[in-house]
C-alpha positions in Angstrom: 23.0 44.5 -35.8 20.1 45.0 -33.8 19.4 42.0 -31.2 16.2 41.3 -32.7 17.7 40.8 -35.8 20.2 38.6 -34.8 17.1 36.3 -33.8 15.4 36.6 -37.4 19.2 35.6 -38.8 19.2 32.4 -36.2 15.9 31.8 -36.5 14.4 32.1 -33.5 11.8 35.1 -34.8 10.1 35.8 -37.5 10.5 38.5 -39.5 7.4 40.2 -39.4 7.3 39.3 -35.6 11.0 41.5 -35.2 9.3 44.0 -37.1 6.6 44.2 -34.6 8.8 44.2 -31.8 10.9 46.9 -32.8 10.2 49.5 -30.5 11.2 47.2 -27.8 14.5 46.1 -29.0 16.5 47.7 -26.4 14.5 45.5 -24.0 15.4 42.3 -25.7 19.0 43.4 -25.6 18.6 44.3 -21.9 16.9 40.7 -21.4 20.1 39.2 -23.2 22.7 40.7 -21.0 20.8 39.6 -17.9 20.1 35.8 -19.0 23.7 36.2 -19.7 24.6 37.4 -16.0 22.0 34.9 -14.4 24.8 32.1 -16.2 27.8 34.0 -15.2 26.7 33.3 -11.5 25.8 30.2 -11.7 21.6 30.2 -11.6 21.6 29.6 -15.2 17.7 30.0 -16.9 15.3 27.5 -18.8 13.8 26.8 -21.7 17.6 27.0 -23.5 18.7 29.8 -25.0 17.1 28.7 -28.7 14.2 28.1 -27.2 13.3 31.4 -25.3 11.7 32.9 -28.5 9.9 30.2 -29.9 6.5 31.5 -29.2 7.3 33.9 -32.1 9.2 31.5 -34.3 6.0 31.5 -36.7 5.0 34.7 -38.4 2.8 37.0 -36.8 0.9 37.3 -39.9 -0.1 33.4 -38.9 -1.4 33.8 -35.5 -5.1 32.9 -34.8 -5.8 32.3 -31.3 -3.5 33.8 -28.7 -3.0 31.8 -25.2 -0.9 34.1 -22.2 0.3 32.1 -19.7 2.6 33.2 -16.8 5.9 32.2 -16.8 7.6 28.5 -18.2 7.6 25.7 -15.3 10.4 25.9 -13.0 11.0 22.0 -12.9 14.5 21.2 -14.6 14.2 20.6 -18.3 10.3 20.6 -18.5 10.1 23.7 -20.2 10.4 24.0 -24.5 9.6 28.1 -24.8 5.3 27.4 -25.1 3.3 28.0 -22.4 1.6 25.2 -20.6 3.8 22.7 -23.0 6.5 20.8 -21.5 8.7 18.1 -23.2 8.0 15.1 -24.1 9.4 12.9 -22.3 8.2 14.5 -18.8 5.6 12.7 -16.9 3.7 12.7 -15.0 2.6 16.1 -16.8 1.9 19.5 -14.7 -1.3 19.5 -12.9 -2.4 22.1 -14.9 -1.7 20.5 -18.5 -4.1 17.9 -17.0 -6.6 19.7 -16.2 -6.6 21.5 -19.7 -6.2 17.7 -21.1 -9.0 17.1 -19.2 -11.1 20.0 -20.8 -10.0 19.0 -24.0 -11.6 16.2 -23.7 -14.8 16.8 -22.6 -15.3 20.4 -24.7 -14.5 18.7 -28.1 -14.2 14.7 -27.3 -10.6 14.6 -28.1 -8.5 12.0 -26.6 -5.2 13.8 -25.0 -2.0 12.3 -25.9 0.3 10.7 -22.8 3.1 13.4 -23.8 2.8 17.1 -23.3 4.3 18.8 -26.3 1.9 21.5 -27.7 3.9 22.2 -30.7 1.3 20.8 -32.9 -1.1 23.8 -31.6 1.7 26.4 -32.3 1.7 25.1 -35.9 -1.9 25.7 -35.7 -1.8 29.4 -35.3 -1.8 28.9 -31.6 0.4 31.3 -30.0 1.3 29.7 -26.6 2.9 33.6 -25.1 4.3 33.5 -21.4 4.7 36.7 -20.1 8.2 35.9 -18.7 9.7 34.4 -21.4 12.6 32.5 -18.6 12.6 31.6 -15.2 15.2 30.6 -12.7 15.4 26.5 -12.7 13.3 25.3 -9.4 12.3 28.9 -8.6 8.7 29.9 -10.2 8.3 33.9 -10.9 12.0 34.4 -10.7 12.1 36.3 -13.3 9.3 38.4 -12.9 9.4 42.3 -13.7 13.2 41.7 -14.7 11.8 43.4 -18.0 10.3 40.4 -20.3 6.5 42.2 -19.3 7.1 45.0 -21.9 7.9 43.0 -24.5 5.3 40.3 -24.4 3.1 43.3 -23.9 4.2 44.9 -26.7 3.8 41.4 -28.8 0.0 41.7 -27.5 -0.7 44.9 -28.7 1.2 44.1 -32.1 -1.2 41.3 -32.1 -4.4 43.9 -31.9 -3.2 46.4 -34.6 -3.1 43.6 -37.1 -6.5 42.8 -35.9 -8.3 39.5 -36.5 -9.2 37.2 -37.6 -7.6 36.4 -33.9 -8.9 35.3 -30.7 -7.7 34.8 -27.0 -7.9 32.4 -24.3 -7.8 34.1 -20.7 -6.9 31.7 -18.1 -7.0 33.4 -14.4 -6.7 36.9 -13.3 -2.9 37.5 -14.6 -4.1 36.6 -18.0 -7.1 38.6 -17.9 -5.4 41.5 -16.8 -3.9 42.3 -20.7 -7.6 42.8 -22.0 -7.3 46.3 -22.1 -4.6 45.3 -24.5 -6.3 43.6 -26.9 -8.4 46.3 -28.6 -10.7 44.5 -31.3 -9.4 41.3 -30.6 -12.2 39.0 -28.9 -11.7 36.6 -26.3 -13.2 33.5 -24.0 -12.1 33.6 -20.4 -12.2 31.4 -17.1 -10.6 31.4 -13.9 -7.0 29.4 -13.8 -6.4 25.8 -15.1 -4.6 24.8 -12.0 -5.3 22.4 -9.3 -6.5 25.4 -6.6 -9.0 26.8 -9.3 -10.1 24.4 -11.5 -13.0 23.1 -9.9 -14.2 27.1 -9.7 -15.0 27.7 -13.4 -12.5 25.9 -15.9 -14.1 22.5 -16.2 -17.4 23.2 -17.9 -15.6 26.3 -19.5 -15.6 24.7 -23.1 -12.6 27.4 -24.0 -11.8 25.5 -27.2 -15.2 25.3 -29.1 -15.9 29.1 -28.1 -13.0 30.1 -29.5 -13.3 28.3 -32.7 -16.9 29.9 -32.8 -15.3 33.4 -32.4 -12.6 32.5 -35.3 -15.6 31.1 -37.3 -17.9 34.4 -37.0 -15.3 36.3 -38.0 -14.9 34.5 -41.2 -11.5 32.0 -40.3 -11.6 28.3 -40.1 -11.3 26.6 -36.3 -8.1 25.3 -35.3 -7.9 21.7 -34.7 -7.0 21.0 -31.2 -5.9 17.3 -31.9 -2.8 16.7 -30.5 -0.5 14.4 -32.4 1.1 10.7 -30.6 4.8 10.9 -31.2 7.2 7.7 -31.4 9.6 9.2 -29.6 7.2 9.1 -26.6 8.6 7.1 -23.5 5.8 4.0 -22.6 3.8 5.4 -19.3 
């Protein structure tokens, strides 16, 4: 059984997604045997092992707006496998989630919840990609070029040959370095949402209604970017 595979049969990728992803299944297996070394010495890796794929738990087939960020946050347990999300329970959220809060806010007037669980936007069609899939807990860009590039690479351009109706949100150079990659795929860009950048171009950047625009010209309806409260929500 292919590695990919064994992910469609645990349910941590979708079918069509494994598919897709085919041509870089030695890759996947490569990243396996090094997450597994990276435990066997005692650095471990975060988001948990189920949680490393998520972004492509929902089909392919399903994906409407596509959002790259870097890699997951290095903080202990914050991560859940979407990128800018963190658990619930975490606060105070990552300076960047609030600045995107923030933007929320005043692009579409939608209150931001007081957790920071963005699974509600994944459910959307909202594909929430990092680059590096894992990172080394308390050490950001550890795992950069250990090899997850060419596979979330290769889920870009997957992305593209399906074509739309799709759109992407670039946030900061790293981000809008994959254009090249996104053939007919349209997207909205501004620089980073991050506390050293934000006041350079993100706030006033209205990413969210520009992208709905895009999904609406090309025929799809716009995602709503409402974020759900949740009980389970610790009282700030």
């Amino acid at each position: 059984m292919s590695s990919l595979a064994g992910l469609v049969e645990k349910g941590r990728v979708a079918a069509d997604w494994a598919e897709a992803l085919a041509p870089v299944d030695d890759r996947v297996a490569a990243m396996g045997r090094f997450l597994r070394d990276e435990d066997a010495a005692g650095r471990g890796y975060q988001p948990a092992a189920d949680r490393v794929f998520r972004a492509f738990e929902r089909p392919l087939a399903d994906v409407r707006v596509l959002v790259v960020g870097q890699d997951p946050y290095p903080n202990p347990s914050h991560p859940i496998g979407l990128s800018f999300a963190v658990e619930r329970h975490v606060w105070p959220l990552p300076p960047s989630l609030v600045n995107i809060y923030v933007e929320l806010r005043d692009d579409l007037g939608i209150t931001p919840p007081r957790h920071g669980d963005l699974s509600a936007w994944a459910d959307q069609g909202v594909m929430l990609l990092n680059r590096c899939l894992t990172v080394r807990p308390g050490d950001s860009n550890s795992h950069q070029g250990k090899g997850w590039e060419a596979i979330t690479e290769r889920a870009i351009s997957a992305l593209a040959e399906r074509g739309g109706p799709a759109a992407a949100i670039l946030w900061g150079r790293h981000a809008q370095s994959l254009k090249p990659l996104l053939g007919p795929i349209p997207w909205v860009e501004s620089v980073h949402p991050s506390p050293l950048s934000a006041r350079r171009g993100f706030f006033g950047s209205k990413p969210f209604s520009r992208v709905n625009r895009l999904l609406e010209e090309q025929g799809a309806a716009p995602v709503d970017w409402t974020l759900p409260t949740y009980d389970d929500v610790p009282p700030r």
